[in-house]
N, C-alpha and C positions, 0 to 999 in steps of 0.2 A: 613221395618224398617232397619236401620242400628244401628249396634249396635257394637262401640269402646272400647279395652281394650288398654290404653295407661299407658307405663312402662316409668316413668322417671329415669332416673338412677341421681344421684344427686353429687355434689360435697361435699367431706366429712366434715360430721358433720356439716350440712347447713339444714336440713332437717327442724326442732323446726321453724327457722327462716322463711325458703319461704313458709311455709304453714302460719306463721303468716301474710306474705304479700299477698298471696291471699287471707287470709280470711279480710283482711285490706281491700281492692277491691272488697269483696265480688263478687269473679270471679264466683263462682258456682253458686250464684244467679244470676247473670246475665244472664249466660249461661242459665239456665232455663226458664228464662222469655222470652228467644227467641223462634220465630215463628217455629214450628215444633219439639221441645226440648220435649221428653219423661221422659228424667234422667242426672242428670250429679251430679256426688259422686266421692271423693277424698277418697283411702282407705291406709291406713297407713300398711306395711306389719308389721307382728313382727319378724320375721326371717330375715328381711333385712333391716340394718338399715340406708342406702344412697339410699332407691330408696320412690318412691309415685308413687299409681295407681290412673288413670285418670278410670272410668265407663261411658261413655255417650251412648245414645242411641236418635236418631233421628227419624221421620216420615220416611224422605223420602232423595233422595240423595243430593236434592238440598239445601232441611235444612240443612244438614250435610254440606257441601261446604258452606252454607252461614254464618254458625259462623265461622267458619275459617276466617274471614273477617271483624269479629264484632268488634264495640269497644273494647270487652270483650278479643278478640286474641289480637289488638294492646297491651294491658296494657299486658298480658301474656308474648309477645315476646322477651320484654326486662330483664323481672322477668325471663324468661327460660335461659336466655342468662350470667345471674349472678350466677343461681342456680344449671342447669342442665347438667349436663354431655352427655346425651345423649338421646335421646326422640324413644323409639318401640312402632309402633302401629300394631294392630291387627284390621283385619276389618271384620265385619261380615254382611252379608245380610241376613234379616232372612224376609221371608214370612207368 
């Protein structure tokens, strides 16, 4: 299993807004109905208020590479590119 902790850092006081336009695209659904897809949850920190966590976790590495590729990343890439300052991922292999 791979399993992603993705820290968006965000442009200020935008946060309200791009989670409104993922949930618009219902990106997380999407993501989930993809082949090999465990989990994917968007978590709102309260202590910080310009960032959003991405939670995914995948079967295997190849699912994980192949959303990255999905419809679901095209519509994401321009919505990151208005809203996100900076994008940390963590990657984890778990057996």
């Amino acid at each position: 299993m791979i399993l992603l902790h993705v820290q968006y850092k965000l442009k200020p006081n935008v946060r309200d807004e791009f989670i409104a336009k993922l949930r618009e695209h219902d990106l997380a659904g999407q993501y989930r109905q993809q082949l090999g897809n465990i989990t994917y949850e968007y978590l709102v920190p309260i202590a910080e208020e310009d960032v959003l966590w991405v939670i995914d976790a995948w079967e295997d590495e190849a699912a994980c590479e192949a959303h990255l590729t999905s419809p679901a990343s095209e519509i994401l890439g321009p919505l990151k590119q208005k809203y996100v300052l900076e994008t940390n991922v963590t990657k984890f292999e778990i057996s």
